[in-house]
PDBQT receptor file of N, H, CA, C and O in Angstrom, charges set to zero:
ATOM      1  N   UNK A   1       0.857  -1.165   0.000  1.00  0.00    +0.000 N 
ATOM      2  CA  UNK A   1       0.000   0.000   0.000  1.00  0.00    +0.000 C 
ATOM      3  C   UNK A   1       0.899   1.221   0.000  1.00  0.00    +0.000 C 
ATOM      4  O   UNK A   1       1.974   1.075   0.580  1.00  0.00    +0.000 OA
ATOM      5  N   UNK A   2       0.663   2.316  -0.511  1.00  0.00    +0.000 N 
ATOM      6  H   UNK A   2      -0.211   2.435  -0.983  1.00  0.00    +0.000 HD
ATOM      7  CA  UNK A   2       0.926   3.453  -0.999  1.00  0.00    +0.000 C 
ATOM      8  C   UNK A   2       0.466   4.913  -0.057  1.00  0.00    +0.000 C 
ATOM      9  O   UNK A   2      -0.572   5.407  -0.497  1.00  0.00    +0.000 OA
ATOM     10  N   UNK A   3       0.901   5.463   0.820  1.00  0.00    +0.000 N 
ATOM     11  H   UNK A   3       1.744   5.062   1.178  1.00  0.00    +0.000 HD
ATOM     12  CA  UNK A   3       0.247   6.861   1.400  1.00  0.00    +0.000 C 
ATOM     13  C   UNK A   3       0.883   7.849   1.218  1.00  0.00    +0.000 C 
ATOM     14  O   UNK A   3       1.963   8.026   1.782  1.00  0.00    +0.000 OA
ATOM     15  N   UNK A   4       0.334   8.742   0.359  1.00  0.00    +0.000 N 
ATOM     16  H   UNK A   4      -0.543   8.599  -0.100  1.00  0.00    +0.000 HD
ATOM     17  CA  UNK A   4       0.754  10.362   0.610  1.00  0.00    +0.000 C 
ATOM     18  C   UNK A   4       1.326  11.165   2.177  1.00  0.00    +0.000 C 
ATOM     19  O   UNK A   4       0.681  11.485   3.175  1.00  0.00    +0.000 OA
ATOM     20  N   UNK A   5       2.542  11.275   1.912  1.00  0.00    +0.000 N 
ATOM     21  H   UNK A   5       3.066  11.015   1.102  1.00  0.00    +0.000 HD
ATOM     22  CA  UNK A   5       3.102  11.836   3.427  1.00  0.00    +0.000 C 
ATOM     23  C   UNK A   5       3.286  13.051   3.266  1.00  0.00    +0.000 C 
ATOM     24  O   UNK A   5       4.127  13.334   2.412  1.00  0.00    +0.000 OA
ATOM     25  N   UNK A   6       2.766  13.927   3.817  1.00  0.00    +0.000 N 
ATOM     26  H   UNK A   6       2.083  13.697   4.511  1.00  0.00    +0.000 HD
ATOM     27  CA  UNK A   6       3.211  15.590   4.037  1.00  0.00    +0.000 C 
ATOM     28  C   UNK A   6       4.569  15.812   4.058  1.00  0.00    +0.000 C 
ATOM     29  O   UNK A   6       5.286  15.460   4.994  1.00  0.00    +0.000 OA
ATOM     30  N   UNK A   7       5.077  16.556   2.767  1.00  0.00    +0.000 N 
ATOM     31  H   UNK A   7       4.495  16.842   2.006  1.00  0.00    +0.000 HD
ATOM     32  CA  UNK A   7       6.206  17.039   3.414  1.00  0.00    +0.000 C 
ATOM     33  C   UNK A   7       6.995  15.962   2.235  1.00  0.00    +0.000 C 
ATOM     34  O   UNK A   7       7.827  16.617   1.606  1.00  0.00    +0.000 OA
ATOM     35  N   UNK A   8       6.963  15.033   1.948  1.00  0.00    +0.000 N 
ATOM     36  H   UNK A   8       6.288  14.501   2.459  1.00  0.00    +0.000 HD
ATOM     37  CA  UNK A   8       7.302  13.829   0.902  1.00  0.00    +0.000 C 
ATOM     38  C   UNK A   8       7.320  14.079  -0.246  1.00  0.00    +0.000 C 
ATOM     39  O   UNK A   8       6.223  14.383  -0.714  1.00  0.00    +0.000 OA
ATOM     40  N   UNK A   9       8.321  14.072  -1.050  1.00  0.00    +0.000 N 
ATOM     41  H   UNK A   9       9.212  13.825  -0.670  1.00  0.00    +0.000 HD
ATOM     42  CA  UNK A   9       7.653  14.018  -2.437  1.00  0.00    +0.000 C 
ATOM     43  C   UNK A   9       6.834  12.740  -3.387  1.00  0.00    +0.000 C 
ATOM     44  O   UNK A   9       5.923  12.657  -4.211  1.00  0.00    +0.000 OA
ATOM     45  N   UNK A  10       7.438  12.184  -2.948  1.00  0.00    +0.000 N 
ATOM     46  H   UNK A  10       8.178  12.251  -2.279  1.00  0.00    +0.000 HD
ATOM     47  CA  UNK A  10       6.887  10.890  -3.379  1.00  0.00    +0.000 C 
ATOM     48  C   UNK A  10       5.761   9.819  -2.323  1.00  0.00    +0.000 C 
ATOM     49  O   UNK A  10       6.028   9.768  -1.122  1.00  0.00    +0.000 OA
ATOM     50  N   UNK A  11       4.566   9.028  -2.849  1.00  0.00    +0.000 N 
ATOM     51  H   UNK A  11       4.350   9.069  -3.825  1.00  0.00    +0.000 HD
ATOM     52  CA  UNK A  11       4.267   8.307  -1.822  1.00  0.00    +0.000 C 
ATOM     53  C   UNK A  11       5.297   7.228  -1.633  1.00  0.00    +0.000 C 
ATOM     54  O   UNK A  11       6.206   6.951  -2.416  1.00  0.00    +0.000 OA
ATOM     55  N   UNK A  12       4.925   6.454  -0.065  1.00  0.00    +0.000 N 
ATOM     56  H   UNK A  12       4.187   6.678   0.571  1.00  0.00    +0.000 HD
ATOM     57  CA  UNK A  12       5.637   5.878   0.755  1.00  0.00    +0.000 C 
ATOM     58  C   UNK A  12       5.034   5.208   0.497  1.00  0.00    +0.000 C 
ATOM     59  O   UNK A  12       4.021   5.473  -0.149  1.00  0.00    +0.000 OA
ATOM     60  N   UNK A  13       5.545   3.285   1.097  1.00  0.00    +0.000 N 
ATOM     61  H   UNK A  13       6.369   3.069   1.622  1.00  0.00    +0.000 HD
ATOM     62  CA  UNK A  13       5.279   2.416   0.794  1.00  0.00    +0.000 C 
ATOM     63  C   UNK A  13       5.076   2.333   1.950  1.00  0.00    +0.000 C 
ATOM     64  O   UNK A  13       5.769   2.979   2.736  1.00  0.00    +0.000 OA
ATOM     65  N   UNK A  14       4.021   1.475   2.398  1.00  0.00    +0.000 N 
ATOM     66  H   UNK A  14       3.457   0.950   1.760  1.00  0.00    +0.000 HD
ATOM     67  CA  UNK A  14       3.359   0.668   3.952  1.00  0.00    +0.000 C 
ATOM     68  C   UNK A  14       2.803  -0.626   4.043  1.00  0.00    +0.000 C 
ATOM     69  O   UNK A  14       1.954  -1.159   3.329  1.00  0.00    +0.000 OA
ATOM     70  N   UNK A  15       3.314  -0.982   4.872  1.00  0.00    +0.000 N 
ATOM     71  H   UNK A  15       4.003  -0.549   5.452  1.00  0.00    +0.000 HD
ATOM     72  CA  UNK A  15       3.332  -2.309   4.681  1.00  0.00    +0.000 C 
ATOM     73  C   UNK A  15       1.699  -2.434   5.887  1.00  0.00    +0.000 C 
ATOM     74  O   UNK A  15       1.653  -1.891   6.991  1.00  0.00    +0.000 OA
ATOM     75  N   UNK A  16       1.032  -2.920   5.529  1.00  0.00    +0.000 N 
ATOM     76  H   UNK A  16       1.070  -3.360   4.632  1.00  0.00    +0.000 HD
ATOM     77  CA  UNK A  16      -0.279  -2.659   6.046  1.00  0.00    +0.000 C 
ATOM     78  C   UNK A  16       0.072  -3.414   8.007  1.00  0.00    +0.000 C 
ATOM     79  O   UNK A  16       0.332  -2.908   9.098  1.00  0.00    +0.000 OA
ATOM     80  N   UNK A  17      -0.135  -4.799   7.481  1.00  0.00    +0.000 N 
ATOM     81  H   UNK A  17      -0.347  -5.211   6.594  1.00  0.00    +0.000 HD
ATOM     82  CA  UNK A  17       0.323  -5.614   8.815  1.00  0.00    +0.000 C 
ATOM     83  C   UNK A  17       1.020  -4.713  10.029  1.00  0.00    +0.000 C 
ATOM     84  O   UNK A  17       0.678  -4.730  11.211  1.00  0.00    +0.000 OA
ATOM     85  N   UNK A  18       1.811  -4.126   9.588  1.00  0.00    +0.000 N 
ATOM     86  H   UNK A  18       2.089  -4.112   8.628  1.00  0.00    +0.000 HD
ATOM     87  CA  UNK A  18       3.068  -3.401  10.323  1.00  0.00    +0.000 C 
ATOM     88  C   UNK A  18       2.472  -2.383  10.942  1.00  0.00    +0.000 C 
ATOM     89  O   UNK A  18       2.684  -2.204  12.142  1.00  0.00    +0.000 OA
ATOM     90  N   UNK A  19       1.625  -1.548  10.217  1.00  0.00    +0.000 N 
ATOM     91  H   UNK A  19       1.453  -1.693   9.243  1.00  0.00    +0.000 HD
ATOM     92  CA  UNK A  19       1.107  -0.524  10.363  1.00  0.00    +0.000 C 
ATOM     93  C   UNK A  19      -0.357  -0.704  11.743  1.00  0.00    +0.000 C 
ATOM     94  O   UNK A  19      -0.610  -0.223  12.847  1.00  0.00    +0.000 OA
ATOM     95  N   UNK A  20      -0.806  -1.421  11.044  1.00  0.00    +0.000 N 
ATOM     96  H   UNK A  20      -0.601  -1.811  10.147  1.00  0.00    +0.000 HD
ATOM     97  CA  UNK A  20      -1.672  -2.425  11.967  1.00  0.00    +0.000 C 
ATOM     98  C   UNK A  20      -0.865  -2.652  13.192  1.00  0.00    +0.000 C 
ATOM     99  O   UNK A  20      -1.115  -1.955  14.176  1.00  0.00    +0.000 OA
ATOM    100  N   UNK A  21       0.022  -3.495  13.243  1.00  0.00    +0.000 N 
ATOM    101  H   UNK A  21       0.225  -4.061  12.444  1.00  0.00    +0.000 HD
ATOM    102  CA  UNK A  21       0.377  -3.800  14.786  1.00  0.00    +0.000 C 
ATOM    103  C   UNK A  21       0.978  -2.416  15.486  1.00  0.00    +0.000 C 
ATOM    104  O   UNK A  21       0.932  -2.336  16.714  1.00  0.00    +0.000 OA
ATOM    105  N   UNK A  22       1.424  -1.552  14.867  1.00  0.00    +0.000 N 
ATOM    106  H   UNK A  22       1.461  -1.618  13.870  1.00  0.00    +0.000 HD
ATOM    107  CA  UNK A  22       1.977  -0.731  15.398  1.00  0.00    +0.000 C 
ATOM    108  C   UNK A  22       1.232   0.472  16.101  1.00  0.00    +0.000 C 
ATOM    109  O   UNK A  22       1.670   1.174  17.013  1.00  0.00    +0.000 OA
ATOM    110  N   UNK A  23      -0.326   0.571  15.299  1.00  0.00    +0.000 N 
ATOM    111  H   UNK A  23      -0.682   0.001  14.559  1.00  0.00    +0.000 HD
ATOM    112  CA  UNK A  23      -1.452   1.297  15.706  1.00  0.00    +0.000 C 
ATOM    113  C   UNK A  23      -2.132   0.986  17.050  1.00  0.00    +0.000 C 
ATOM    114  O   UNK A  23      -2.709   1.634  17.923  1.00  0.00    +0.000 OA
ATOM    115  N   UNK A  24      -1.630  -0.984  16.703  1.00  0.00    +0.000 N 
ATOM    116  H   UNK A  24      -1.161  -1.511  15.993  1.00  0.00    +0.000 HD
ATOM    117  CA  UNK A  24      -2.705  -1.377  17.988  1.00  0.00    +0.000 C 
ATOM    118  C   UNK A  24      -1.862  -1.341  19.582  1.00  0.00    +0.000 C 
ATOM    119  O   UNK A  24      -2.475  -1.335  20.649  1.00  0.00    +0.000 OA
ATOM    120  N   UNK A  25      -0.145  -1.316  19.444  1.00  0.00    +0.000 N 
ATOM    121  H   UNK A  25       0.353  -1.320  18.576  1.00  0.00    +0.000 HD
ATOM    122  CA  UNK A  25       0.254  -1.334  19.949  1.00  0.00    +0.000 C 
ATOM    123  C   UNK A  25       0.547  -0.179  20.902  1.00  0.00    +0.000 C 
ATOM    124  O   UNK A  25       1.002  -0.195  22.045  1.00  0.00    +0.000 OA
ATOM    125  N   UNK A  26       0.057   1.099  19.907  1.00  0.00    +0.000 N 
ATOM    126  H   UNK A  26      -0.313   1.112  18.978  1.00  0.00    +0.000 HD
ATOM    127  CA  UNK A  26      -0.048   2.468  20.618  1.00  0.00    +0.000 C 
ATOM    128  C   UNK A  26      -1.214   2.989  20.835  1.00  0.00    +0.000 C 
ATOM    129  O   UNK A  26      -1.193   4.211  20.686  1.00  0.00    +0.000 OA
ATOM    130  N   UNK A  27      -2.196   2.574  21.117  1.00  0.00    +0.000 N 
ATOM    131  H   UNK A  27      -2.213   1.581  21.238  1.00  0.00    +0.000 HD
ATOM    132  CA  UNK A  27      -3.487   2.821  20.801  1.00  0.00    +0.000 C 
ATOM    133  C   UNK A  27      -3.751   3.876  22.221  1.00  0.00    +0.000 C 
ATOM    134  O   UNK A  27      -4.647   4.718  22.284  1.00  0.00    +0.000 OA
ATOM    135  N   UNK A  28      -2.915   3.638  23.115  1.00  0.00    +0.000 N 
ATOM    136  H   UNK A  28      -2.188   2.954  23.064  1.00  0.00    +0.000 HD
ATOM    137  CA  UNK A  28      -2.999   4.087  24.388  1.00  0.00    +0.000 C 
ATOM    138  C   UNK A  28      -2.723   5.727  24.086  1.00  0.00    +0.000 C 
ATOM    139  O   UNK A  28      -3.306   6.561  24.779  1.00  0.00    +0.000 OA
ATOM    140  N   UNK A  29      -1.851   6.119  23.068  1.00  0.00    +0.000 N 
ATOM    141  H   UNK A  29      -1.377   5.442  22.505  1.00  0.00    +0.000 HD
ATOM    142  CA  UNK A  29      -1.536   7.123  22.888  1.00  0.00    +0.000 C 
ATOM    143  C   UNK A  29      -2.082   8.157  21.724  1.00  0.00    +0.000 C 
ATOM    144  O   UNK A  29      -1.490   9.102  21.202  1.00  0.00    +0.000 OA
ATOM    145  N   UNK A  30      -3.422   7.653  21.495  1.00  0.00    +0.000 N 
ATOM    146  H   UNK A  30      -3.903   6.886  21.919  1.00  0.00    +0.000 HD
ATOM    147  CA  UNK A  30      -4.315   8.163  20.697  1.00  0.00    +0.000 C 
ATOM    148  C   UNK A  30      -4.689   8.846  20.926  1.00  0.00    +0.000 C 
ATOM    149  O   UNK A  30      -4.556   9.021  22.137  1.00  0.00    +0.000 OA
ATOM    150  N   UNK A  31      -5.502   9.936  20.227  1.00  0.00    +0.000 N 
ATOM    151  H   UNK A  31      -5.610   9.794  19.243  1.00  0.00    +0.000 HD
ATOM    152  CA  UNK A  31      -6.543  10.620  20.757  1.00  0.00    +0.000 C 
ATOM    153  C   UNK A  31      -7.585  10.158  20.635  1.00  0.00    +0.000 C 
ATOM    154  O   UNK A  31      -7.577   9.057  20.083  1.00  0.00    +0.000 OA
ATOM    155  N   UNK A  32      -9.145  10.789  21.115  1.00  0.00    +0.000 N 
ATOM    156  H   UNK A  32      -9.152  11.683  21.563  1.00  0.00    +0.000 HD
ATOM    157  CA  UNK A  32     -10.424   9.879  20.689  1.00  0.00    +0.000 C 
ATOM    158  C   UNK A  32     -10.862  10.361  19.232  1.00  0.00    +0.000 C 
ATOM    159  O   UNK A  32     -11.773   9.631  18.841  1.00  0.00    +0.000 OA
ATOM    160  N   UNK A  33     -10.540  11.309  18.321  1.00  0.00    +0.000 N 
ATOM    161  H   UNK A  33      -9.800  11.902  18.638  1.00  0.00    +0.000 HD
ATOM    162  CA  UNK A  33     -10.120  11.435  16.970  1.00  0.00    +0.000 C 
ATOM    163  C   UNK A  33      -9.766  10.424  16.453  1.00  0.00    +0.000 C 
ATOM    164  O   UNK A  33     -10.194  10.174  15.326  1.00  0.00    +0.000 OA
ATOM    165  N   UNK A  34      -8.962   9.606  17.042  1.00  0.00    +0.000 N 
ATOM    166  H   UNK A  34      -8.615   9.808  17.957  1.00  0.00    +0.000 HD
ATOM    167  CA  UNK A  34      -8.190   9.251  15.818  1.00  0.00    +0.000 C 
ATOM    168  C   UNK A  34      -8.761   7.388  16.148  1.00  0.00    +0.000 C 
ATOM    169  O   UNK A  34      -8.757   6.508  15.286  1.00  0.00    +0.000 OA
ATOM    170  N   UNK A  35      -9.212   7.209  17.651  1.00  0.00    +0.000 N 
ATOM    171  H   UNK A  35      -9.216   7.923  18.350  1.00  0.00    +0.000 HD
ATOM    172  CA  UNK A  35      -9.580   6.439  17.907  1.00  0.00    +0.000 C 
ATOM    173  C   UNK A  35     -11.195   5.810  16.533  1.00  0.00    +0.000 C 
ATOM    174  O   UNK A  35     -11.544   4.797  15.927  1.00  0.00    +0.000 OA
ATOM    175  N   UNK A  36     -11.677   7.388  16.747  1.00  0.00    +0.000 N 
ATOM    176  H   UNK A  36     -11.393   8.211  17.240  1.00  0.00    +0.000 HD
ATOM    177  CA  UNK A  36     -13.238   7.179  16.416  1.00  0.00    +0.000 C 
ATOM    178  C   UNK A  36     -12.812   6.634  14.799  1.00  0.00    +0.000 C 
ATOM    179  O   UNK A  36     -13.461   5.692  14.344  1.00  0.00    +0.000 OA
ATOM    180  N   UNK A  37     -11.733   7.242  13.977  1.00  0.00    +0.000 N 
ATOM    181  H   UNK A  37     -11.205   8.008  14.347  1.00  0.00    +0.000 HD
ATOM    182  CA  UNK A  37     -11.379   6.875  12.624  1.00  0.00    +0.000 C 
ATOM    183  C   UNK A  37     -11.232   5.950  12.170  1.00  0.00    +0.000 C 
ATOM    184  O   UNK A  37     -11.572   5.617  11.035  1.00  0.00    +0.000 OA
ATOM    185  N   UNK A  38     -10.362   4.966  13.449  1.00  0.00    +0.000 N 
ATOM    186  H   UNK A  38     -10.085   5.236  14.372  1.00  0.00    +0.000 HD
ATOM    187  CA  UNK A  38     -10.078   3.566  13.028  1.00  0.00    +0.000 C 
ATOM    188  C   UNK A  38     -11.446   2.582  13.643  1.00  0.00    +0.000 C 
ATOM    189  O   UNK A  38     -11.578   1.406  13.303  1.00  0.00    +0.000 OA
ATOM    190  N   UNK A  39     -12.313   3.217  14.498  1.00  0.00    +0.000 N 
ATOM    191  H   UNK A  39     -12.205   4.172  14.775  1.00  0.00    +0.000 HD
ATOM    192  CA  UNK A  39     -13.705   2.263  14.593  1.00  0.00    +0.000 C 
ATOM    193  C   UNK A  39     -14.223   2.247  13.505  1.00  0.00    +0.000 C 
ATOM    194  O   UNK A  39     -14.602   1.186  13.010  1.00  0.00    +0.000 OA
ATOM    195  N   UNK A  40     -14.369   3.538  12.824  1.00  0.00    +0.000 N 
ATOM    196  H   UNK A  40     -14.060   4.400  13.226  1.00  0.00    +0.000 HD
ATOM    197  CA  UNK A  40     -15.271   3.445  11.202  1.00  0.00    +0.000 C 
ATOM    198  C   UNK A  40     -14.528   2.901  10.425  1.00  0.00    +0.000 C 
ATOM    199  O   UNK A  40     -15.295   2.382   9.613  1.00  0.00    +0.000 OA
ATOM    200  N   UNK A  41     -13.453   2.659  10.115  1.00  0.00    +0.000 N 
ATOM    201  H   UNK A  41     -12.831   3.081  10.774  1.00  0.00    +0.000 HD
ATOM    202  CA  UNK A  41     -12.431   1.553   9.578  1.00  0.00    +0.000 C 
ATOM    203  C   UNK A  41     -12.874   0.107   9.526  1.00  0.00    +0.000 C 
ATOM    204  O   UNK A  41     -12.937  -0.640   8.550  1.00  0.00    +0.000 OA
ATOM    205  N   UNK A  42     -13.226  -0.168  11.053  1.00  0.00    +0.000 N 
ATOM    206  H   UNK A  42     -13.175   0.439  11.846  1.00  0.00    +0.000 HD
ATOM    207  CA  UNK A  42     -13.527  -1.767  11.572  1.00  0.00    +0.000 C 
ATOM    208  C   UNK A  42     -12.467  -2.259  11.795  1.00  0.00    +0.000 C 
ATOM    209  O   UNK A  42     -12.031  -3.181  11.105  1.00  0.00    +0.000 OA
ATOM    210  N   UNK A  43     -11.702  -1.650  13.004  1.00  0.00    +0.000 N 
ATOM    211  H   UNK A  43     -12.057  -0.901  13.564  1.00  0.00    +0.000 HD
ATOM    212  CA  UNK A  43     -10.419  -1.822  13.129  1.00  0.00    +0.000 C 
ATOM    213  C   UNK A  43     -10.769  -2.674  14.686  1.00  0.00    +0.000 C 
ATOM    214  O   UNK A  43     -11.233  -2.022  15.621  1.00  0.00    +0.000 OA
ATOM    215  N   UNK A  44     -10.587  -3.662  14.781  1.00  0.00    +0.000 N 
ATOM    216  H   UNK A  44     -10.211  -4.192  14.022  1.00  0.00    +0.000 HD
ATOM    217  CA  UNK A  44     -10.716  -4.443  16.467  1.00  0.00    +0.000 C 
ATOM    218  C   UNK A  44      -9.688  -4.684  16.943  1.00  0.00    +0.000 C 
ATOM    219  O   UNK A  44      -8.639  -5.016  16.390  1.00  0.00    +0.000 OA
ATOM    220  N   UNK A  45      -9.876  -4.560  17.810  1.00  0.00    +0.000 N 
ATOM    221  H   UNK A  45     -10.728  -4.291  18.259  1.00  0.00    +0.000 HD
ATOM    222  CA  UNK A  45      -8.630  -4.318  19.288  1.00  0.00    +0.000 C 
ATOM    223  C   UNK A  45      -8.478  -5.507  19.793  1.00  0.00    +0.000 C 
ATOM    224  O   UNK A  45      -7.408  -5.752  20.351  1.00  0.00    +0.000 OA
ATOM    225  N   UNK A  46      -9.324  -6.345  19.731  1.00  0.00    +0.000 N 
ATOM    226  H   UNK A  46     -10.193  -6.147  19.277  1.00  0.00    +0.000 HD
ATOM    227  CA  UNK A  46      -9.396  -7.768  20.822  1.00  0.00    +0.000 C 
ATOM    228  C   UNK A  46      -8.940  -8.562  19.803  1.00  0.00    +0.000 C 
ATOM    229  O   UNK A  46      -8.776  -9.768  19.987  1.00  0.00    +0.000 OA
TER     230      UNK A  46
């Protein structure tokens, strides 16, 4: 997968999985913004 990064000229490559564990692993350090984004996603925690 492919995301536009601010500031980048080019998109970045992401490796989804990675991205995934790394979201769920910080999740503590979210805001409820960003929380509410990845519920409409269907992103599960458990």
């Amino acid at each position: 997968m492919e995301i536009t990064v601010d500031g980048e000229a080019e998109p970045v490559t992401v490796k989804l999985g990675v991205w995934l564990s790394n979201t769920k692993s910080r999740r503590d350090k979210l805001i409820a913004e960003q929380l509410a984004a990845l519920a409409a996603l269907g992103v599960q925690w458990a």
